[in-house]
N, C-alpha and C positions, 0 to 999 in steps of 0.2 A: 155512391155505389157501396153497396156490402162488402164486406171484407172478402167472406166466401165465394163473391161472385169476382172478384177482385184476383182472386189467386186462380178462380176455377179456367177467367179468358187470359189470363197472363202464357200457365201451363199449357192451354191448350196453343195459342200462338206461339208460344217457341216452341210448341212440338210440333206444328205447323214449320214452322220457318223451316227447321231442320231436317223435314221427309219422313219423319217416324211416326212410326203404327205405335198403336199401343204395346202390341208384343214388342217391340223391340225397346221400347222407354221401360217398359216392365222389366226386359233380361239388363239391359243397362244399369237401371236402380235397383233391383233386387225389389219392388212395389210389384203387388199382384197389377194384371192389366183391370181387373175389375174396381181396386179403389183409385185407381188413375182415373180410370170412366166417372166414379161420383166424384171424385175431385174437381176434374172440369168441368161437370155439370153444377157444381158447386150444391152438392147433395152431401159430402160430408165434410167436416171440419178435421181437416188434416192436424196431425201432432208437427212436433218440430223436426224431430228426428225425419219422417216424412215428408216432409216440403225441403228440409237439406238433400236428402237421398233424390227427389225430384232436381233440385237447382244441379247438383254433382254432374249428375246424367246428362243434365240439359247444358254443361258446360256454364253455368251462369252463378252471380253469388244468390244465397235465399234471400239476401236483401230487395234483389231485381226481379221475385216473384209477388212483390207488393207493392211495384211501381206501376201506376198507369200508365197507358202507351196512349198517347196523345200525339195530333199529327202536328203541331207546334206548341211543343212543353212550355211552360212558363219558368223562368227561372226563379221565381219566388213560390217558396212554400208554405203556406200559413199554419199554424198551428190547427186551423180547421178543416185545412184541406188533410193534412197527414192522417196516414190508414194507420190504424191503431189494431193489431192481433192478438189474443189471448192466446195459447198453448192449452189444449182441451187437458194433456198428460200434467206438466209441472204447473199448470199455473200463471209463467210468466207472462209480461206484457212487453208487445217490440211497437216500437212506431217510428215508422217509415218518417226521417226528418227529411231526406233530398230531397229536391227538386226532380223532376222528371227529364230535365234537360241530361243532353248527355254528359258525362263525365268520369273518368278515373276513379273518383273518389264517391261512398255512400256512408252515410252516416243514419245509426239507428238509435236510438235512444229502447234500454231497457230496466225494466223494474223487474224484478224475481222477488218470490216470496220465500220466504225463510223456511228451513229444512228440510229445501226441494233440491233436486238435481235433473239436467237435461244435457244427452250424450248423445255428440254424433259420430257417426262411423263413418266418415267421407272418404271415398275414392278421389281419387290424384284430378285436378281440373285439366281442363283443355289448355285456362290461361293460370299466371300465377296471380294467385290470390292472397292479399296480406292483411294480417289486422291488427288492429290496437283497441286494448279493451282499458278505459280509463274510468277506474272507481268513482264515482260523488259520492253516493252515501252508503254506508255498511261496513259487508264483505263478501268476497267471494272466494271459494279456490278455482282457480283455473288449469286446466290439463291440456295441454298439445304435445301427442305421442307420449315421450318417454319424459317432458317437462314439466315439472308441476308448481304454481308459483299460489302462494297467500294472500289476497290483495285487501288494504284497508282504505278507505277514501282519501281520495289524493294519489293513490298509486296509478301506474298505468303499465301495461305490458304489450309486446307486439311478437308477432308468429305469424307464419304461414300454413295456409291453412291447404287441407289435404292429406289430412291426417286424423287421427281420433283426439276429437274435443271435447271436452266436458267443461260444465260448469255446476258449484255447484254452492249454495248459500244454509252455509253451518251456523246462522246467529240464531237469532228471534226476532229480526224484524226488514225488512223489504233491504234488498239493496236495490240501487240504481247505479244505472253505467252507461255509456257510450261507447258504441261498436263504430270506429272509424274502417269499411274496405277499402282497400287500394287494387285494381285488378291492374296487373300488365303482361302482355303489352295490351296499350290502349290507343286504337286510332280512330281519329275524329271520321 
């Protein structure tokens, strides 16, 4: 399946699941109701900032709007099955590593391109949401709130998210990372 079509039935099922109209996912996210509408027709290629500002509202991580909803997930991922996103704005690339089954914990693998930045303004979640961003290759700086940390490969940091994030890659050449979520509570 396409990516875009990917994000476009995801959003629309957990707008679904939850009872909301578009006006109401629209005043929630601060997203007009009209790029909601091509979003889940998968008519446009959302930025990042925008598919955060959708997960927020929809109470979910943005990682869970690139999961497939399967009526018995496999618990194995293959590197071919994994949905791979571009960022139309910075450039970056995320790819969904989890399995679809459920779980606690999602893991994304990211590569960003050098002398790019991508900021989100997240509203406070329904659950708490935690993360660990652990460097492989480069650098990056990292921002949660009022924190701001330097990362070189091999570093790792973790924060709570619900708050203003940024990332942002000062070298000359890609870094790569891994975005560990932890959502709780979490019941089976």
């Amino acid at each position: 399946m396409d990516i875009n079509q990917l994000i476009a039935s995801r959003v629309l099922a957990l707008r679904n699941a939850r009872g909301l109209s578009l006006a109401a996912l629209a005043e929630r996210s601060g997203v007009s109701r009209s790029n909601i509408s091509l979003i889940e027709r998968g008519e446009s290629s959302a930025t990042a900032t925008v598919l955060d500002k959708l997960a927020g509202a929809l109470g979910v991580t943005l990682a869970t709007l690139f999961a497939a909803e399967e009526a018995a997930p496999s618990p194995l991922s293959t590197r071919a099955q994994q949905p791979v996103w571009t960022d139309p704005a910075s450039g970056y690339t995320r790819r969904q590593l989890s399995p679809g089954v459920r779980s606690p914990l999602q893991l994304v693998e990211v590569v960003f391109p050098p002398g790019r930045r991508v900021s989100y303004e997240q509203s406070p979640h329904s659950a708490d949401i935690y993360q660990q961003v652990w460097l492989l290759e480069g650098a990056i700086h990292v921002t949660a709130g009022e924190q701001q940390w330097q990362l070189q490969a091999g570093d790792c940091v973790a924060f709570r998210e619900g708050q203003h994030i940024a990332y942002e890659n000062p070298g000359a050449t890609p870094a790569r990372y891994l975005v560990g979520l932890v959502t709780l509570p979490f019941a089976l």
